[in-house]
MMTF fields as JSON, N, C-alpha, C and O atoms, coordinates in Angstrom:
{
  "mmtfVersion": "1.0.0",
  "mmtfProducer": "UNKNOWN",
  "numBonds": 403,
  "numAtoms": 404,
  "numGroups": 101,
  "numChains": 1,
  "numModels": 1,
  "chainsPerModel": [1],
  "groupsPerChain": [101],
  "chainIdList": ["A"],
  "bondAtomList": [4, 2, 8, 6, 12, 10, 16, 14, 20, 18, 24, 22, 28, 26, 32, 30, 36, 34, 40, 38, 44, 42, 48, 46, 52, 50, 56, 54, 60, 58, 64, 62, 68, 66, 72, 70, 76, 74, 80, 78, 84, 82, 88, 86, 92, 90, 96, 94, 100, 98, 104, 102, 108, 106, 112, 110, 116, 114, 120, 118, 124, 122, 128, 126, 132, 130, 136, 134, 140, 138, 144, 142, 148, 146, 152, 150, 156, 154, 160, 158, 164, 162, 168, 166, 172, 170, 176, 174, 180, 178, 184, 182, 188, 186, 192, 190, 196, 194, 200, 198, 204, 202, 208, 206, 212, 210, 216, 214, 220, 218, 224, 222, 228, 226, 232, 230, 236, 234, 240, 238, 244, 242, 248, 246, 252, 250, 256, 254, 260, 258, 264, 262, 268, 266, 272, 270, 276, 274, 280, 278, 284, 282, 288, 286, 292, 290, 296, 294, 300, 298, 304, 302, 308, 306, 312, 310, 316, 314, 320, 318, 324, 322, 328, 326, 332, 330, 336, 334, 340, 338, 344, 342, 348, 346, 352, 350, 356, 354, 360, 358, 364, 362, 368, 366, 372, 370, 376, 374, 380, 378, 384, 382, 388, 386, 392, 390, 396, 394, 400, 398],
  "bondOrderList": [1, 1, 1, 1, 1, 1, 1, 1, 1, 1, 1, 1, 1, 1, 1, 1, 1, 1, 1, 1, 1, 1, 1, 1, 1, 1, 1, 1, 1, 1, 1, 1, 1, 1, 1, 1, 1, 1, 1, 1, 1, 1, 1, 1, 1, 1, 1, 1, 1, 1, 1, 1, 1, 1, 1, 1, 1, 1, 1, 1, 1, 1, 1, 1, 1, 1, 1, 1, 1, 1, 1, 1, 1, 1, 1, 1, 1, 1, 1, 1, 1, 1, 1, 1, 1, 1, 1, 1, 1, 1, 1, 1, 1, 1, 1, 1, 1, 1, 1, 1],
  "groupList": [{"groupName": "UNK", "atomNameList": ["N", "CA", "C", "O"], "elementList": ["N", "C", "C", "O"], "formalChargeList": [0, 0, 0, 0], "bondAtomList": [1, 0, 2, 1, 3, 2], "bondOrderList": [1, 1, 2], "singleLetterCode": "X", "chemCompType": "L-PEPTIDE LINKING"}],
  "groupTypeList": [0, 0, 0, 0, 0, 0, 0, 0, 0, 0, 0, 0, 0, 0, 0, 0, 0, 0, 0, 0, 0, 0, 0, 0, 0, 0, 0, 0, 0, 0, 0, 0, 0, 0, 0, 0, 0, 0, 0, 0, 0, 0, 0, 0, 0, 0, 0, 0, 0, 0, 0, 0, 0, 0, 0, 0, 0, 0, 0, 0, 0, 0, 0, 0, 0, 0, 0, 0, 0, 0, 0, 0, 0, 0, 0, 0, 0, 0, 0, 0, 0, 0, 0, 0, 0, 0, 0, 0, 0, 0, 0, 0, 0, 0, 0, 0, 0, 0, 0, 0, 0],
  "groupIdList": [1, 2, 3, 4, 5, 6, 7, 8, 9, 10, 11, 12, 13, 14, 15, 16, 17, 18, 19, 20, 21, 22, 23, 24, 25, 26, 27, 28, 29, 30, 31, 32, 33, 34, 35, 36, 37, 38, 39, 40, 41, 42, 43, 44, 45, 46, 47, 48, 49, 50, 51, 52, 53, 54, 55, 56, 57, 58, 59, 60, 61, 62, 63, 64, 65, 66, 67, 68, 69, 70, 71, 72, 73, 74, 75, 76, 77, 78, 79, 80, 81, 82, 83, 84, 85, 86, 87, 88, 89, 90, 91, 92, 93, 94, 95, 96, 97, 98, 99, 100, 101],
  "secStructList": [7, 2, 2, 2, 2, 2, 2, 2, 2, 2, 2, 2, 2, 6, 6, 6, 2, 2, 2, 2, 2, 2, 2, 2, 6, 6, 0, 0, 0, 0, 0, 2, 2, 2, 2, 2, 2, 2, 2, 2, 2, 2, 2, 2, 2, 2, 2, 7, 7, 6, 6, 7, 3, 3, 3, 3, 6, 6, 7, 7, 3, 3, 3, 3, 7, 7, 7, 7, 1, 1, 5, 7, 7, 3, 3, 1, 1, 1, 1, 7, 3, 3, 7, 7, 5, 6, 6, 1, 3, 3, 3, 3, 3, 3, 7, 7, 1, 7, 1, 7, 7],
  "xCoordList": [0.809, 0.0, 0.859, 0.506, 2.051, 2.864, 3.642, 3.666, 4.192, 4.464, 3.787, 4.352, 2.58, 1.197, 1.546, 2.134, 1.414, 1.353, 2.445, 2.492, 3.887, 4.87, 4.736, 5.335, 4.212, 4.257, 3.198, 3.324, 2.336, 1.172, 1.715, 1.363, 2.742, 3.378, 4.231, 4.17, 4.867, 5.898, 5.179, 5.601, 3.95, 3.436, 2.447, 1.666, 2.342, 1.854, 3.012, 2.684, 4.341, 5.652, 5.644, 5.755, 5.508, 5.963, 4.246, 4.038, 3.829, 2.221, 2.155, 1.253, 3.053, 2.731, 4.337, 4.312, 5.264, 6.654, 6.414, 7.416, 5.485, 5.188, 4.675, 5.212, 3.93, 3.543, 4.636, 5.144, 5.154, 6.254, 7.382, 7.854, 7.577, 8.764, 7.81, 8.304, 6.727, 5.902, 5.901, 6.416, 5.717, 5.552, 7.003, 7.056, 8.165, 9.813, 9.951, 11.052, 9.29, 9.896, 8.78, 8.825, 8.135, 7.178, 7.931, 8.51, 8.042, 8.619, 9.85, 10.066, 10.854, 12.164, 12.256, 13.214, 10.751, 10.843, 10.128, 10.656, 8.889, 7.928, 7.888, 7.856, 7.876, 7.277, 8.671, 8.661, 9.614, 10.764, 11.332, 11.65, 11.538, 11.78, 11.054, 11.559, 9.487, 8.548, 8.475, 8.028, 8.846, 9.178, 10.698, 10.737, 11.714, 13.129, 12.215, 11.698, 12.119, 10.927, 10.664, 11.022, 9.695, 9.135, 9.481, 8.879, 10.892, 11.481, 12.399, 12.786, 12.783, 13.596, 12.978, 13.642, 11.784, 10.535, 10.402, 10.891, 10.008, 10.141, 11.26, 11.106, 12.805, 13.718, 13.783, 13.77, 13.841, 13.654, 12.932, 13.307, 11.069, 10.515, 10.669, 10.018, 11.545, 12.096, 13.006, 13.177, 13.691, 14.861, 14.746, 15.136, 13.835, 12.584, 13.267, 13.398, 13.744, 14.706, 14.297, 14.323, 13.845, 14.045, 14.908, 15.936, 14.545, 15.747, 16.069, 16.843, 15.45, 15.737, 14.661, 13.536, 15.185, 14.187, 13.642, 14.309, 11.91, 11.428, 10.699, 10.289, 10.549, 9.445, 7.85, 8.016, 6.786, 5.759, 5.086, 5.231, 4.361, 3.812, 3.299, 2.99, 3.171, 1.634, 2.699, 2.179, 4.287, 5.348, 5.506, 5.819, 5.192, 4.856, 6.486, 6.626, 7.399, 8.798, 8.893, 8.373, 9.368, 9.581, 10.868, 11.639, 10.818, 11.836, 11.405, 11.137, 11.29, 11.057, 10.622, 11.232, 9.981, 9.851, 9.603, 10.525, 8.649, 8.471, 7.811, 7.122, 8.194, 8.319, 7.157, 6.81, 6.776, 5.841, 5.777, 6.74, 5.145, 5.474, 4.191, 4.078, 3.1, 2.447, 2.586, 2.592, 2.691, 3.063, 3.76, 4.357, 4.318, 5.079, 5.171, 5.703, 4.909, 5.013, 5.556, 6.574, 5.709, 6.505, 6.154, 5.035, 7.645, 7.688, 7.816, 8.881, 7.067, 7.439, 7.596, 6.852, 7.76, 8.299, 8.161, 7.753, 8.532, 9.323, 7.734, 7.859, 6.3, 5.324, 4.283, 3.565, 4.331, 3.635, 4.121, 5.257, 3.246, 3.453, 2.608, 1.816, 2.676, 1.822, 1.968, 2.996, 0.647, 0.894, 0.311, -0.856, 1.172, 0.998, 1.135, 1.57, 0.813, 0.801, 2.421, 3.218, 2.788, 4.501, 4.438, 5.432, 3.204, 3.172, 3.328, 3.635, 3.012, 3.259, 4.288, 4.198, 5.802, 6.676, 7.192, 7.502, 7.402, 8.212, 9.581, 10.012, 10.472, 11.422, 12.413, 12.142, 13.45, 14.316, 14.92, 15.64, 14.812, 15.791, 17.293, 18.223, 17.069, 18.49, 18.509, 18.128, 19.025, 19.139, 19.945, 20.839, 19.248, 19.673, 21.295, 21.98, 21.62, 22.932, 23.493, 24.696, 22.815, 22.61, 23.217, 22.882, 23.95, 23.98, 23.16, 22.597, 22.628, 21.791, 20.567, 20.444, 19.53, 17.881, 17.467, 16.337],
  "yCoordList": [-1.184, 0.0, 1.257, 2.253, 1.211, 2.136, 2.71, 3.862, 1.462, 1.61, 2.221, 2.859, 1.937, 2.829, 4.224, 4.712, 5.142, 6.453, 6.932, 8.104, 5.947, 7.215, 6.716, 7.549, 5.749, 5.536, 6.879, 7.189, 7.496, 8.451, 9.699, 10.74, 9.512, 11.025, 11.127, 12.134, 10.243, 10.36, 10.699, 11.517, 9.983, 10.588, 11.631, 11.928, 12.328, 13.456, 14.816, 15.987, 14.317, 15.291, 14.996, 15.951, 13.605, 13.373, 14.387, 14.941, 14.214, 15.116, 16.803, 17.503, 17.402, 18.84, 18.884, 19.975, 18.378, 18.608, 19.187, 19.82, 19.217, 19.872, 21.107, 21.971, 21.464, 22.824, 23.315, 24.24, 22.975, 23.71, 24.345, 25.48, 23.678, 23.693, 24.732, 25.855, 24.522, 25.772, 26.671, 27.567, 27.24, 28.317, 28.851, 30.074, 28.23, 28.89, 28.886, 29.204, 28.672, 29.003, 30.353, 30.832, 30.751, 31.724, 32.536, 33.42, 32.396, 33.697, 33.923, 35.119, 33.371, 33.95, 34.0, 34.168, 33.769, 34.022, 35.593, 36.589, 35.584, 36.764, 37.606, 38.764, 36.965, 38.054, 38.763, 39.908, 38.397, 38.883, 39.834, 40.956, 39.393, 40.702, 41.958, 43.037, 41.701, 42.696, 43.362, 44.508, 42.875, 43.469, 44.776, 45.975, 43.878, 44.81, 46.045, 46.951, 45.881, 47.277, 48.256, 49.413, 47.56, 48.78, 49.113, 50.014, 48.379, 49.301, 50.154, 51.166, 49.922, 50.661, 52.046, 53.039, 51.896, 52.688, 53.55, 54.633, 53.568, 54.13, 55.234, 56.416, 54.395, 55.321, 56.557, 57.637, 56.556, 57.145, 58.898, 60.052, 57.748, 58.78, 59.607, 60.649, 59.198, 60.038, 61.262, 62.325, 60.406, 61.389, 62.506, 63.405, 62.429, 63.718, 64.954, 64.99, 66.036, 67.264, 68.058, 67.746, 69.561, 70.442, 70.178, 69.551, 70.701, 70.372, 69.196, 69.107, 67.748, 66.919, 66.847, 67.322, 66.1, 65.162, 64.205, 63.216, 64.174, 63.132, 62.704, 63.468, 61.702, 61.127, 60.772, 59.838, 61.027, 60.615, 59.316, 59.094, 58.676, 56.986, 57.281, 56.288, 58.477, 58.583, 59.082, 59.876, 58.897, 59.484, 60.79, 61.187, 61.726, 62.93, 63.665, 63.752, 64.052, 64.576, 66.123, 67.056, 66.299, 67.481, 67.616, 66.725, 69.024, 69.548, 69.617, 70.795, 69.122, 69.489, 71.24, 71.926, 71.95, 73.329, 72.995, 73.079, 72.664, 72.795, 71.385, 70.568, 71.375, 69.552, 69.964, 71.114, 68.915, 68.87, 67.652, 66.939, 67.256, 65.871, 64.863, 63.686, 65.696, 64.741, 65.271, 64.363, 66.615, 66.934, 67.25, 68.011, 67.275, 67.552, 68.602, 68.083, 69.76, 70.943, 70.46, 70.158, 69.988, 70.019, 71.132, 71.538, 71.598, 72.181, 71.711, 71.213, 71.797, 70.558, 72.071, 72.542, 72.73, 73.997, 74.901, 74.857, 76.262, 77.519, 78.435, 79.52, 77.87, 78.323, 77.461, 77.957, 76.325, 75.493, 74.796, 74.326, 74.611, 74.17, 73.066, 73.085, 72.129, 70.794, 69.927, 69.557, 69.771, 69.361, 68.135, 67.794, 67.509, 65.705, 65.424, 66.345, 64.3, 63.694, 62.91, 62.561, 62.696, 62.766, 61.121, 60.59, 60.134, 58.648, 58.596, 57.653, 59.914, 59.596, 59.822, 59.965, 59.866, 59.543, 58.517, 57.795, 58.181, 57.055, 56.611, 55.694, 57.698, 57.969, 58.767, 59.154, 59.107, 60.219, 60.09, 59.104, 60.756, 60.785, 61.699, 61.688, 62.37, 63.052, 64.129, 65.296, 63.511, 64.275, 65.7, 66.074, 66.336, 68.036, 67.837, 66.825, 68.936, 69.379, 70.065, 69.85, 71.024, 72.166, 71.074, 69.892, 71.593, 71.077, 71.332, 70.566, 72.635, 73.024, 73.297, 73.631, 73.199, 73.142, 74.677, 74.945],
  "zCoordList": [0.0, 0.0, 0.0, -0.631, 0.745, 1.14, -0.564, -0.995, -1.218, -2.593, -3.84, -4.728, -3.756, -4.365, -4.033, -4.998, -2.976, -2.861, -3.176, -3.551, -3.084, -3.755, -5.4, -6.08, -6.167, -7.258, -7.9, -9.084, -7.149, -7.503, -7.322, -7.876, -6.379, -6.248, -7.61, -8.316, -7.864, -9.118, -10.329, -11.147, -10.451, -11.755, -11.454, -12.359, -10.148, -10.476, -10.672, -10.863, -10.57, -10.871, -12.396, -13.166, -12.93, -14.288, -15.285, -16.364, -14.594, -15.528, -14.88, -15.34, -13.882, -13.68, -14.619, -15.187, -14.877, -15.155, -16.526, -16.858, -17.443, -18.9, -18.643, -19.336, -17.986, -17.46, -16.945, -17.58, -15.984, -15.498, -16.641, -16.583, -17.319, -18.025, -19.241, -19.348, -20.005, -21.132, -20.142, -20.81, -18.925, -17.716, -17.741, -17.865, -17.653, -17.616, -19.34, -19.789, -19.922, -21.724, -22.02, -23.154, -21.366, -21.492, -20.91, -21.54, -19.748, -18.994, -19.403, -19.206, -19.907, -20.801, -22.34, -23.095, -22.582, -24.202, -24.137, -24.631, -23.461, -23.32, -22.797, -23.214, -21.072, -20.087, -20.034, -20.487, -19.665, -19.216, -20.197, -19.803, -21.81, -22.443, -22.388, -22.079, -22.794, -22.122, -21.061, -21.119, -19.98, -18.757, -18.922, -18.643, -19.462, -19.885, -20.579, -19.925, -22.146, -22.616, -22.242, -22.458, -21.366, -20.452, -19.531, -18.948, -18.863, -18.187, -18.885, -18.3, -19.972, -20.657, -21.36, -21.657, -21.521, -22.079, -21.012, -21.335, -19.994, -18.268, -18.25, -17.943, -18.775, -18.363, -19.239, -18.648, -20.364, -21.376, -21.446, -21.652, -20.962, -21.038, -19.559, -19.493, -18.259, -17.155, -17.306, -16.709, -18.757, -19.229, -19.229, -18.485, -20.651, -21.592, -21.01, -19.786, -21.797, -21.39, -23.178, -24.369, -22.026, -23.202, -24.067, -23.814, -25.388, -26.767, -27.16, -28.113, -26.392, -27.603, -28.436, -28.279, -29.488, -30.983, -30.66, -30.355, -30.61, -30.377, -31.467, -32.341, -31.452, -32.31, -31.722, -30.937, -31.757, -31.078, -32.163, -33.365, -31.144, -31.399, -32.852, -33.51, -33.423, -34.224, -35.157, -35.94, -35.44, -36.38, -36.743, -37.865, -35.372, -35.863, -35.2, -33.981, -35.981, -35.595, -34.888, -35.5, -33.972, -33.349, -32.209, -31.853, -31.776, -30.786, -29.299, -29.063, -28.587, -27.125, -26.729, -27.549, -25.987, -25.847, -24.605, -23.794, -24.295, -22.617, -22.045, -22.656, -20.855, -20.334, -18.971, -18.699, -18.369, -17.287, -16.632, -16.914, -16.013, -15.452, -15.998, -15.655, -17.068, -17.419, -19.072, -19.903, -19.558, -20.86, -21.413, -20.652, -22.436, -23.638, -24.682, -25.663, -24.893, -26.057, -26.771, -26.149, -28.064, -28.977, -30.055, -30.372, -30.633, -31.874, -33.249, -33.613, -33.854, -35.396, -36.216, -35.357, -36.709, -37.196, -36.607, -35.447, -37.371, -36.683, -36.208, -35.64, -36.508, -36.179, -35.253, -34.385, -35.541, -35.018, -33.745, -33.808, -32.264, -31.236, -31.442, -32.384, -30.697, -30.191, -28.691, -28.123, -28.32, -27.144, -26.692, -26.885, -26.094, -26.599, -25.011, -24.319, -24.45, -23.659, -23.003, -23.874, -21.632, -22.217, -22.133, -21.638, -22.634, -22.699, -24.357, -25.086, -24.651, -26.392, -27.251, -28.47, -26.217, -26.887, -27.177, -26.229, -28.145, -28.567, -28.454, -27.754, -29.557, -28.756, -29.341, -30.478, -28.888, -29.022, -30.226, -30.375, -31.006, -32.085, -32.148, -32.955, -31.064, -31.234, -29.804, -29.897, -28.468, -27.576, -27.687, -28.446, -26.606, -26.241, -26.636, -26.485, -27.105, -27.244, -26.089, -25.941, -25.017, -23.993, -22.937, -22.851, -22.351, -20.179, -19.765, -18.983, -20.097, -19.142, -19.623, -20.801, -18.819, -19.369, -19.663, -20.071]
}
């Protein structure tokens, strides 16, 4: 009788052991790069500094003018301002030249 219950334990390791193993090929094929991303996406948009080149999600090219902690001014020519959300950058095409802000 005693032989029975560890023979049931073994094949309930040999039948969870396929899950386990699709669960660790997910999380270093998927979650985990995704996770890098957006932390890398995070740092980026922390950066965000008058005068650089951004690109916004929607391919629209401009200069930084004035920063906020939730918006963005951009300048896309020498007349036109725009004001975007600061989740809708994408990303930098060519940081500030300036030290100083």
């Amino acid at each position: 009788m005693f032989i029975a219950a560890e023979a049931g334990g073994a094949n309930l390791l040999v039948s969870i052991a396929p899950f386990i193993l699709m669960f660790a090929v997910f999380y270093f094929l998927l979650i985990r790069p995704q996770q890098k991303k957006q932390k890398d996406r995070n740092l980026m948009l922390t950066q965000l500094k008058k005068g650089d080149k951004v690109t916004t999600i929607g391919g629209l090219h401009g200069t930084i003018q004035e920063i906020t902690d939730d918006i963005v001014v951009l300048r896309v020519n020498d007349a036109t301002k725009l004001t975007f959300n600061r989740d809708s950058i994408n990303q930098v095409t060519q940081p500030s030249t300036s030290l100083t802000e």
